[in-house]
Each structure stands twice: as structure tokens, then as C-alpha cells.
C-alpha positions in Angstrom: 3.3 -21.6 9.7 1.7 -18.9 8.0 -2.1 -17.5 6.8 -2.8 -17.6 3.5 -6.4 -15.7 1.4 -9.1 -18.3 0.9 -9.4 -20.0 -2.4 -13.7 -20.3 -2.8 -15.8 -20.2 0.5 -17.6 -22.8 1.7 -20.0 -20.9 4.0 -22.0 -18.4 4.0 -20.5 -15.1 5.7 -22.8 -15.1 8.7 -21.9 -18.9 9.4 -18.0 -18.1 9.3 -19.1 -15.6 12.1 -21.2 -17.9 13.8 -18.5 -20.4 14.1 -15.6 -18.2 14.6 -17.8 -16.8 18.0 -18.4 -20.1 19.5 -14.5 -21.3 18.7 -14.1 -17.8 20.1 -16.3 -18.4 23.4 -14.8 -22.0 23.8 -11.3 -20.6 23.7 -11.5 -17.7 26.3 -14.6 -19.2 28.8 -13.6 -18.6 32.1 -16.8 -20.2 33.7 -18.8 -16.7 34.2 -22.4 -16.9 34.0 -22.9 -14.4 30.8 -20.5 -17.5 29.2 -22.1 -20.7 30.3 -25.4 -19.3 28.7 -23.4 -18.2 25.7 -22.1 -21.3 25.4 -25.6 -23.3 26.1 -27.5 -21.4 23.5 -24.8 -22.5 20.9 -24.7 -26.4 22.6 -28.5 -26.3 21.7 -27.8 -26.7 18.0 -26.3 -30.0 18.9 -25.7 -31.7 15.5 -26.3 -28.5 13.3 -23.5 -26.8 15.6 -21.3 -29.7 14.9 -22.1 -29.6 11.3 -20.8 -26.1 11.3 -17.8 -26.8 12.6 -16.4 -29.2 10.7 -17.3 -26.7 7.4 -15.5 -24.1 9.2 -12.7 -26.3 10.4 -12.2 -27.2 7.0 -12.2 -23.9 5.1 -9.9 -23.1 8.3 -7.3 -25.6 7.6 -8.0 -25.7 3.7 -7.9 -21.9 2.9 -6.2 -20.5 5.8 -3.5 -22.1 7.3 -0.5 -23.5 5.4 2.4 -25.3 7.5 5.0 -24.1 4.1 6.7 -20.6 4.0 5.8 -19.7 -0.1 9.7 -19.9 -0.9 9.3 -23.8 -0.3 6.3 -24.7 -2.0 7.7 -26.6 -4.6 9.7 -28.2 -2.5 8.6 -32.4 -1.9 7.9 -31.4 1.6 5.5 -29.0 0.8 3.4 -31.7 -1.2 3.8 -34.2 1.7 2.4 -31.3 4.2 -0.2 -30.1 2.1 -1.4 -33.4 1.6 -1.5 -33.9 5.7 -3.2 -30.8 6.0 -5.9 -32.1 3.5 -6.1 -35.3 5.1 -6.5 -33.5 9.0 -9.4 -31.1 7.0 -11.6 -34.3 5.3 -11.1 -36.2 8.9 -12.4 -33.3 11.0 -15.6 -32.4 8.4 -16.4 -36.3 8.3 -15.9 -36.5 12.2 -18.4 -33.5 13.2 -20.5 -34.6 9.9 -21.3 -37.8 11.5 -23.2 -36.7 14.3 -21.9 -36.1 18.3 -23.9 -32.5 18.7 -22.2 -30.5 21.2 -19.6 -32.8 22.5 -18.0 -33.0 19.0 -18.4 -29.2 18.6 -16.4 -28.5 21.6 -13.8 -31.2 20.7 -13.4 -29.8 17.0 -13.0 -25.7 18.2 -10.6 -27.2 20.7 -8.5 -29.1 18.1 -8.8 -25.7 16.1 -7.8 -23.4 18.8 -4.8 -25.5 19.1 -4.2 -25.6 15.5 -4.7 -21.6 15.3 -2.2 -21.1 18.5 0.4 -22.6 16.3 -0.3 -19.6 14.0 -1.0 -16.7 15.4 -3.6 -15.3 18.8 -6.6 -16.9 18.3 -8.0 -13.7 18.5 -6.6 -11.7 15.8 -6.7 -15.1 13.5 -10.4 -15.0 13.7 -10.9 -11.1 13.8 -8.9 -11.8 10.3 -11.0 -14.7 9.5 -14.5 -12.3 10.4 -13.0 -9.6 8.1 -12.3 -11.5 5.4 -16.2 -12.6 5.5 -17.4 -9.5 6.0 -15.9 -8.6 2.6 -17.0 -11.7 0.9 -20.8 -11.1 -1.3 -23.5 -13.2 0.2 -24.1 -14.4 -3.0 -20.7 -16.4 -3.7 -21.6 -18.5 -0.6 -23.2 -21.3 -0.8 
């Protein structure tokens, strides 16, 4: 598996931050106090957190991650994965669209740690993910 540059952002530059932290925070809490109120101040947003997620799990798996080294993407496989990959993106936004608040939140960033493990530190994949919307102009998001 390999990262690839988005294509057109879906969020605004501070949400991609926003989200990226709390997959962040969900991936490396430990249980310290400093994190369960980390993680309570995000769990607040309920639905809106969940909301957030599924548009960042979707640009994620959309824009960023592609299961197909570029020397095989005109391959038939390539079309069958990209497909799956669309298919796992439109399931996850439609999932946290419809509601769950904080319990879907924490299910989604879990799914998308484990999808990000697959290709590369979670860390350094959302570092890369932060950077690349820190670079983006505010006023190409929508």
C-alpha cells in the first residue's frame, strides 16, 4: 500500500486537523487524565464529531491511501481495488453521517487507525496528512 496527494479537499484545513488530533488521541490514549479530558471535550460534539469523521475517513481512504503500487494501475486488479476502496469510503461517511455521536466516532478513528497501520505509523501518516493541510488555501475548502 502506498500514499498518494489528494485529488480536491473535502474539508476545510482546520477540520483535517481537528480530526487527524482526535484519530490521533484515540490511537495513543493510554488512560492518563490530561487524555480522558482530551478525549471528553472531543466526545461532547457527539454527532458533529461523528460527522467529521466520516468526511475525514473519506478524503483518507479517497485521496490518500491506494492499496495499488502505480506500475499496476491499469492492471484489472487495480479497478476491482479501487472500486473496494470507494465502496469502504461511501460506507464509513454514510455510517458516521447517520448519527451514533461519540460511539461511532471512536469506532470510525479505530477502523482508520487500522487502515493507516497497514500504511505507514499513524503518526507520521497524519503529521503528512496535517502538512498537506496546512499548505492547502482556506478558500479551496469547502
Amino acid at each position: 500500500m502506498e500514499t498518494t496527494s489528494p485529488k480536491l479537499p473535502q474539508l476545510a484545513p482546520e477540520q483535517i486537523r481537528r480530526a487527524a488530533d482526535y484519530v490521533e488521541l484515540v490511537w495513543q490514549e493510554q488512560g492518563s487524565e490530561e487524555e480522558k479530558a482530551a478525549l471528553a471535550a472531543f466526545h461532547a460534539d457527539g454527532p458533529e464529531l461523528a460527522r467529521l469523521i466520516g468526511e475525514f475517513g473519506a478524503l483518507l481512504l479517497a485521496d490518500y491511501i491506494t492499496a495499488v503500487p502505480a506500475e499496476h494501475a491499469d492492471c484489472e486488479s487495480a479497478y476491482v481495488m479501487d472500486k473496494l476502496v470507494a465502496v469502504a469510503s461511501r460506507y464509513l461517511k454514510r455510517w458516521c453521517l447517520a448519527g451514533g455521536g461519540a460511539h461511532t466516532a471512536w469506532i470510525a478513528a479505530g477502523f482508520l487507525i487500522e487502515v493507516m497501520q497497514e500504511v505507514d505509523q499513524v503518526s507520521q501518516f497524519l503529521c503528512d496528512v496535517r502538512g498537506d493541510a496546512a499548505r492547502r488555501p482556506a478558500a479551496v475548502a469547502s
